[in-house]
N, C-alpha and C positions, 0 to 999 in steps of 0.2 A: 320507550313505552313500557307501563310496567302495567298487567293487567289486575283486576279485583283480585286481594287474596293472594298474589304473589309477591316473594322477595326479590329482591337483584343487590349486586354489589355493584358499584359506583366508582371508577377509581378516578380519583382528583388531577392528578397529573401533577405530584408536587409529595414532596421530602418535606419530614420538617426535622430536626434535632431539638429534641427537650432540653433546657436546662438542667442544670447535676440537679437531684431532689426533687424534680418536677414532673408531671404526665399528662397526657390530654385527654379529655372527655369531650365525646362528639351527644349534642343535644339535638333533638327536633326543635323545627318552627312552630309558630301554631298557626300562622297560615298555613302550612303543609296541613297539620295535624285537622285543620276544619274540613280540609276536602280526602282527609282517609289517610292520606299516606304521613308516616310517620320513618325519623330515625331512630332505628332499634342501638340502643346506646351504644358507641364503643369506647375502649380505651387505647390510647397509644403509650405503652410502656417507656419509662424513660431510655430504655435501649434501643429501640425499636428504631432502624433507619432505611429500610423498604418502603414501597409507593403507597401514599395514604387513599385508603377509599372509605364511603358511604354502603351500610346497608340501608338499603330504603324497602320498608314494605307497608302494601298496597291494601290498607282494609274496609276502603269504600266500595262504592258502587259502580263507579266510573274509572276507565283506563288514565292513566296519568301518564302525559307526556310532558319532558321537560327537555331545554337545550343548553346549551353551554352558557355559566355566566347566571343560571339561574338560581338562586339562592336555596338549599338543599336543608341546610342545619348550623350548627351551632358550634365552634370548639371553646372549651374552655381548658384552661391550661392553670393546673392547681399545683400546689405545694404537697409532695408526697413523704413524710415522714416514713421514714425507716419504723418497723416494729421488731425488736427483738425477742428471744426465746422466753425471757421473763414475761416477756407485757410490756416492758417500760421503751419509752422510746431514747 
């Protein structure tokens, strides 16, 4: 249950390993986003191998419950170019 106006963390129950070069962006639904709750972006660094979770928070009017299996948000998994001290990649 996550009430109006409040955040919670989420944790997925699930690892992932990036690819070398790669990192993941967590997006909202917009069916979530039509009834208020949205995922506040995250990113998973390509090192990063601790438990993945969701923030989700609640900016409607109404308490948002949800149960397992239910569709939360989005990952997308990009190509992360190196930037070095020049600018040049």
């Amino acid at each position: 249950m996550l009430p109006p106006g409040d955040a919670t963390t989420t944790l997925l129950n699930w690892r992932l390993r990036m690819s070398p070069g790669h990192f993941g962006l967590f997006m909202p639904l917009n069916q979530l986003a039509k009834k208020g709750v949205i995922v506040l972006v995250g990113v998973i660094n390509p090192d990063y191998q601790g438990e993945i979770g969701l923030l989700l928070h609640n900016r409607g009017k109404e308490e948002y419950f949800w149960t397992t299996g239910d569709p939360l948000g989005r990952l997308l998994i990009l190509p992360s170019p190196m930037i070095k001290a020049n600018g040049k990649l």
